[in-house]
C-alpha positions as CSV (number, residue, x, y, z in Angstrom):
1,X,0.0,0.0,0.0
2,X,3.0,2.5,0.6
3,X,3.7,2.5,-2.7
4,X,-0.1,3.6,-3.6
5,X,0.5,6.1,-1.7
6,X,3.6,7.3,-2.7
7,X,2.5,6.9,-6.1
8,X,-0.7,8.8,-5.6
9,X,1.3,12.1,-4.3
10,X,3.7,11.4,-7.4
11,X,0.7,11.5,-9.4
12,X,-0.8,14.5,-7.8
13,X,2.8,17.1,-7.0
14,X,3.6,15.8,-11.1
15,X,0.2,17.0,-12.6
16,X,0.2,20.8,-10.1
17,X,3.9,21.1,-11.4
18,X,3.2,20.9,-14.6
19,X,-0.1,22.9,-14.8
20,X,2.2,25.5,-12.8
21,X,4.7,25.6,-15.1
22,X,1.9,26.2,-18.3
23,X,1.1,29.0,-16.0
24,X,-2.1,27.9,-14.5
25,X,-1.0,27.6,-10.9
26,X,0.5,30.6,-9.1
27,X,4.4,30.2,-7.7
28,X,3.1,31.3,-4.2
29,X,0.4,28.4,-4.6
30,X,2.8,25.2,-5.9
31,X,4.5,25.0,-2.5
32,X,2.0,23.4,-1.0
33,X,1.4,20.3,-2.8
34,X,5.3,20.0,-3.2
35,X,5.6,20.6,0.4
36,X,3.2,17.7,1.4
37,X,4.1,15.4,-1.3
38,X,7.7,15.4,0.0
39,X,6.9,15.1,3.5
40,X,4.6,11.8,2.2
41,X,7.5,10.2,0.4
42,X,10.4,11.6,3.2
43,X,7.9,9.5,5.5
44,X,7.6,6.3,3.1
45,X,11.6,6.6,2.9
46,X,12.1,6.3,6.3
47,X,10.1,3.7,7.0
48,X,11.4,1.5,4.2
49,X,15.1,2.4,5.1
50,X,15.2,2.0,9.0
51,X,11.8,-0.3,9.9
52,X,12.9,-3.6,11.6
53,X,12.6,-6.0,8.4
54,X,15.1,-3.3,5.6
55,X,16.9,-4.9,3.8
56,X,19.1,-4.0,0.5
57,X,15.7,-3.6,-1.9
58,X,13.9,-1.3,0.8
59,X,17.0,0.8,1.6
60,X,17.0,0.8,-2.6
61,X,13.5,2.0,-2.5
62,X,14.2,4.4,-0.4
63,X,16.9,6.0,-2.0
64,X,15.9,6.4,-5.2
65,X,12.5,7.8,-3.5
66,X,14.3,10.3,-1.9
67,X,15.2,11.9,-5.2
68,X,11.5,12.7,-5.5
69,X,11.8,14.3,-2.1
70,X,14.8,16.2,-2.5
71,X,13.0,17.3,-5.8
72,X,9.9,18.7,-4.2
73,X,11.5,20.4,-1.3
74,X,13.8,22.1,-4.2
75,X,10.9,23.6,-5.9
76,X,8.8,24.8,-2.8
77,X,11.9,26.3,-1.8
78,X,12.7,28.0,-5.0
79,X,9.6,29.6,-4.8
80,X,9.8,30.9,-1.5
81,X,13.0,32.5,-2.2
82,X,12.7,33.3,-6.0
83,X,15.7,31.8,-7.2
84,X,16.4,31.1,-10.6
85,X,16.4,27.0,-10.9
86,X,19.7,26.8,-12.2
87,X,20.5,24.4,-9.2
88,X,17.9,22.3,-9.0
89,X,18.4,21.8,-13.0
90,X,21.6,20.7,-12.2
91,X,20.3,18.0,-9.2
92,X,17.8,17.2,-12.1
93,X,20.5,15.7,-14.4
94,X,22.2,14.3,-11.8
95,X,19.2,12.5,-11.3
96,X,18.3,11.8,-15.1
97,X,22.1,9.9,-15.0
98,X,21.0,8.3,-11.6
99,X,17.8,6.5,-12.6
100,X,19.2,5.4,-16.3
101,X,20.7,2.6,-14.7
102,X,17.3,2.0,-12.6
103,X,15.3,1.8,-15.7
104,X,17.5,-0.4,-17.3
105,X,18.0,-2.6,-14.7
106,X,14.0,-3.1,-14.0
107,X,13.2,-3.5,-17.8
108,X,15.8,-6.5,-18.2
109,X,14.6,-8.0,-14.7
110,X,10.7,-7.5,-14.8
111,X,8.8,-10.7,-14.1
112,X,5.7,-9.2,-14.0
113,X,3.3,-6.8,-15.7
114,X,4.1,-4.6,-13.0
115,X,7.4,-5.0,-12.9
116,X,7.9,-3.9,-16.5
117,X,5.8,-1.1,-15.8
118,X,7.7,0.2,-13.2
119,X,11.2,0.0,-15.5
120,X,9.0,2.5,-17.8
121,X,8.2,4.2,-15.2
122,X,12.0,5.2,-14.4
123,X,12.4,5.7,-18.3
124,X,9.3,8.2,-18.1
125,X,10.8,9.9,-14.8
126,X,14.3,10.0,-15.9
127,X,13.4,11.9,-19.2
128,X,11.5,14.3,-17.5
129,X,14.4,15.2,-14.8
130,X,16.6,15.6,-18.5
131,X,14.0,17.7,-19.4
132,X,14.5,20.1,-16.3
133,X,18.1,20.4,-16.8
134,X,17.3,21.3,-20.0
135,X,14.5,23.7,-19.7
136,X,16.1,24.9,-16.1
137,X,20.2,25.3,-16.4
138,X,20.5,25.1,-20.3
139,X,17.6,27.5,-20.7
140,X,16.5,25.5,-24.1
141,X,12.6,27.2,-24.9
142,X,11.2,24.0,-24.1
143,X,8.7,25.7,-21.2
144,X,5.4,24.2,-22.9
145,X,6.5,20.7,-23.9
146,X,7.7,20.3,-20.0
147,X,4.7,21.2,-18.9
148,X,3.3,19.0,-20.8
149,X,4.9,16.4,-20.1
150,X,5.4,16.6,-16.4
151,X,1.4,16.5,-16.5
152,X,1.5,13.6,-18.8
153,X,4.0,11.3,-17.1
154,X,2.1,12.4,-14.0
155,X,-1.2,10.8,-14.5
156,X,0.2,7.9,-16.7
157,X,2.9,7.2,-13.8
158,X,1.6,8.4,-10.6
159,X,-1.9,9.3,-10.3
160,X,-3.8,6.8,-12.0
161,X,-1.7,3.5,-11.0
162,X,-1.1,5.5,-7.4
163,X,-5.2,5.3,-7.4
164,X,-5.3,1.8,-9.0
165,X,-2.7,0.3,-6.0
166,X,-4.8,2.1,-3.3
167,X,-8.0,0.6,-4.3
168,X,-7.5,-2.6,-5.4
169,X,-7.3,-2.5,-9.2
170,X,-3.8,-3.3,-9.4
171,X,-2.0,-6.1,-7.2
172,X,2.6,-5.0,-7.0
C-alpha cells in the first residue's frame, strides 16, 4: 500500500507542477502540494530504510524515493525565495544519469506486468528530470513541452496506477 500512496502524491505534485509551469497555478500556490508530497515520500523513505525488516531492496527503494523528495522540497523552496532554478536543474541531471541505470535494470529484470511497468516508469521519470536540466540550467525554450509532459507522465505514472494500487485494481 506505501507505494499507492507514494505513487498517488507522485501523481498529484507531477500534474500541479506541470499545470504551474503552463502557467495555471500561481508560484506562491505550488509549495503546497510539493511541500506535502515530500513530507509523504520523506515518511515512506524512512520507513522502508530503517523499519525492523530493511533490507538491501527497501534501503534501494528508499533512495531512489528520496530523489523525488529532495526534488519537491527544491521547488517549494525555490519559490519561496525566487531563485532562478539553475540548481535544481543541475540536481535534475544528476538524477536523469542516476535513474538510467534503474530503468534499465527493471526492464531487463521484470517478471511481471508490474514489474515492466515500473522500468518504464523510471524511463518516463528520468526523461522528465533531463527535461529540467534542460529547460532549467540550459535555458532550451522548451517551457510548454515540460509542462506538458510533467502532467502527462504524472497521470500515466503516478496518479492513475497510485489510485489503481490504493483501491485494489492493481495487485505490485
Amino acid at each position: 500500500m506505501l507505494l499507492g500512496l507514494g505513487l498517488l502524491y507522485v501523481g498529484a505534485v507531477l500534474v500541479l507542477n506541470g499545470l504551474w509551469l503552463l502557467g495555471q497555478i500561481e508560484d506562491r500556490e505550488i509549495v503546497v502540494v510539493n511541500v506535502v508530497s515530500g513530507v509523504v515520500t520523506l515518511g515512506i523513505s524512512i520507513f522502508w530504510a530503517f523499519n525492523p525488516a530493511a533490507d538491501a531492496g527497501s534501503i534501494k527503494a528508499a533512495a531512489l524515493t528520496l530523489l523525488f523528495t529532495a526534488t519537491y522540497f527544491w521547488v517549494a523552496h525555490n519559490r519561496h525565495v525566487e531563485v532562478d532554478g539553475r540548481g535544481l536543474g543541475w540536481f535534475s541531471l544528476f538524477v536523469a544519469i542516476t535513474v538510467t541505470p534503474v530503468a534499465l535494470q527493471s526492464l531487463e529484470t521484470a517478471a511481471s506486468p508490474i514489474g515492466t511497468w515500473m522500468g518504464w516508469n523510471w524511463v518516463g521519470w528520468g526523461l522528465l528530470w533531463f527535461c529540467y536540466f534542460l529547460l532549467l540550467t540550459l535555458r532550451l525554450p522548451i517551457l510548454r513541452f515540460t509542462g506538458a509532459f510533467t502532467v502527462a507522465i504524472g497521470v500515466l505514472t503516478g496518479w492513475v496506477p497510485g489510485l489503481s494500487l490504493l483501491q485494489g485494481w492493481l495487485q505490485p
